[in-house]
Structures are given as structure tokens and as C-alpha cells.
C-alpha positions in Angstrom: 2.6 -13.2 23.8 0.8 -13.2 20.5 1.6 -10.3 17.9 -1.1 -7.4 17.7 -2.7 -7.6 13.9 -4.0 -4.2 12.1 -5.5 -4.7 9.1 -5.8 -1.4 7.1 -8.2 -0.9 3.9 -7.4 0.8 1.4 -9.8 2.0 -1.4 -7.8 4.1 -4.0 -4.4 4.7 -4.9 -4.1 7.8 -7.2 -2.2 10.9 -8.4 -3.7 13.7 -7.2 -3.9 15.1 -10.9 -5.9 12.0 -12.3 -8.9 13.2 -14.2 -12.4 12.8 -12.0 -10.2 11.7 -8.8 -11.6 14.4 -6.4 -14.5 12.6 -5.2 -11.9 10.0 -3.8 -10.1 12.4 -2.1 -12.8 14.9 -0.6 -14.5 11.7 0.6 -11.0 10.7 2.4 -11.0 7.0 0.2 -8.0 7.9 -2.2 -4.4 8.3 -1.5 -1.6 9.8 -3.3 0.9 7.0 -4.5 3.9 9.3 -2.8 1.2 9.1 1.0 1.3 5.0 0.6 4.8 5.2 0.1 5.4 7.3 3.1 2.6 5.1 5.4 4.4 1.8 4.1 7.8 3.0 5.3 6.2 4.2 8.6 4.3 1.1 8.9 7.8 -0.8 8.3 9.6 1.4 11.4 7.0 -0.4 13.8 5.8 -3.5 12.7 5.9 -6.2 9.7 3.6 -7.2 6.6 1.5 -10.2 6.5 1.7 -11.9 3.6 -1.8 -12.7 2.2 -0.3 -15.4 0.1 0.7 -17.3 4.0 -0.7 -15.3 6.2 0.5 -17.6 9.2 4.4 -17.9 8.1 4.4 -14.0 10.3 2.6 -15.3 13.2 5.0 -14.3 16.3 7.9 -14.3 14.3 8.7 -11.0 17.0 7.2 -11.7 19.9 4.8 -8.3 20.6 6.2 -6.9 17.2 2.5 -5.5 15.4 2.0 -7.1 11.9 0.1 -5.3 9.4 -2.2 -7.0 7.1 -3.1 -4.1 3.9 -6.2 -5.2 1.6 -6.9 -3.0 -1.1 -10.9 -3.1 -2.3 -13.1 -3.1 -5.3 -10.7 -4.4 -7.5 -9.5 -0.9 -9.2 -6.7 -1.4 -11.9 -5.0 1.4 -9.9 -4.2 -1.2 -7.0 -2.1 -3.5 -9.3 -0.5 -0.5 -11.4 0.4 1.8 -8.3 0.0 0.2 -5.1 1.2 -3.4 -6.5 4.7 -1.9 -7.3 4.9 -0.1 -4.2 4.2 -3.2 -2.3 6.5 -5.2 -4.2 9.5 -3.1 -3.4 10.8 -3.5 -6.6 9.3 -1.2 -9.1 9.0 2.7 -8.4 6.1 4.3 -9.8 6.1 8.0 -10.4 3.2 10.6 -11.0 2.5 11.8 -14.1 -0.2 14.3 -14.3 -3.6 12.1 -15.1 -1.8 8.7 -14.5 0.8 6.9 -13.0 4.0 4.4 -14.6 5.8 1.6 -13.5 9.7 1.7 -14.0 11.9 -0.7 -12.9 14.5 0.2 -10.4 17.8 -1.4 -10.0 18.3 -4.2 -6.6 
């Protein structure tokens, strides 16, 4: 039995106090970093993350378990300063009104 495959798109990742983001989130194409954080722990409960860098090496690795393949588009600076570090794992980003920051946190 093969593994179902979602593959969700997003288009911004933002803090809702970021100057000029309401367009992005009247339209329904922005999220708030703290919303991907709580949809990538949901995700997690029910499924796992293709890898785009081997996108096979999940294939089945459950059988019937979903995998979830997240692409991010247009190329905004916002998907490798907030979403990146969410999807890493390793970094916590926090909202600051008008932007976001990377910290580190401890493994």
C-alpha cells in the first residue's frame, strides 16, 4: 500500500504586524509564523515531511502513513528568514512588531 502524498503551498510567512502585510492576509495567502508552527506540529501528529533534497528516501517508509511535501513560492526572503528556521527545527524565530528574528535554540 503506497503512502498518500499532500503537497501544501505556501505563499507568505509573516508577522501579522509587518508593515503592508494585509493584502496577504485578507487575501488568505500569508500566515503568521506562530500558525506554520502550530500546522507543522499538526502535520507531524499524522504524517511525515518529504524531503525535497530526496524526495524518494520517505517513500513507504510507514506503510499508509500520509507524507507531506510543503513548497513555499515566489521566492520571498520571508521563506528562508521565518519559515526556513521553523522547518529546520533548530532555530526559533519570534515576532517582533514589523519583522521577524532568528535565535538559536539549544538541542
Amino acid at each position: 500500500m503506497r503512502s498518500p502524498l499532500t503537497i501544501l503551498c505556501f505563499h507568505r510567512v509573516l508577522p501579522a504586524e509587518t508593515d503592508g502585510a494585509w493584502p496577504y492576509f485578507l487575501r488568505g495567502t500569508a500566515v503568521t509564523p506562530a500558525c506554520l508552527r502550530a500546522q507543522l506540529k499538526a502535520l507531524s501528529r499524522h504524517g511525515d515531511f518529504v524531503d525535497p533534497r530526496d524526495p524518494l528516501s520517505s517513500r513507504d517508509r510507514v506503510p499508509g502513513r500520509p507524507r507531506f511535501w510543503l513548497t513555499f513560492d515566489d521566492g520571498y526572503v520571508d521563506t528562508l528568514r521565518i519559515a526556513q528556521p521553523l522547518l529546520d527545527g533548530g532555530d526559533r524565530v519570534r515576532d517582533h512588531g514589523g519583522g521577524a528574528r532568528r535565535t538559536h535554540a539549544a538541542r
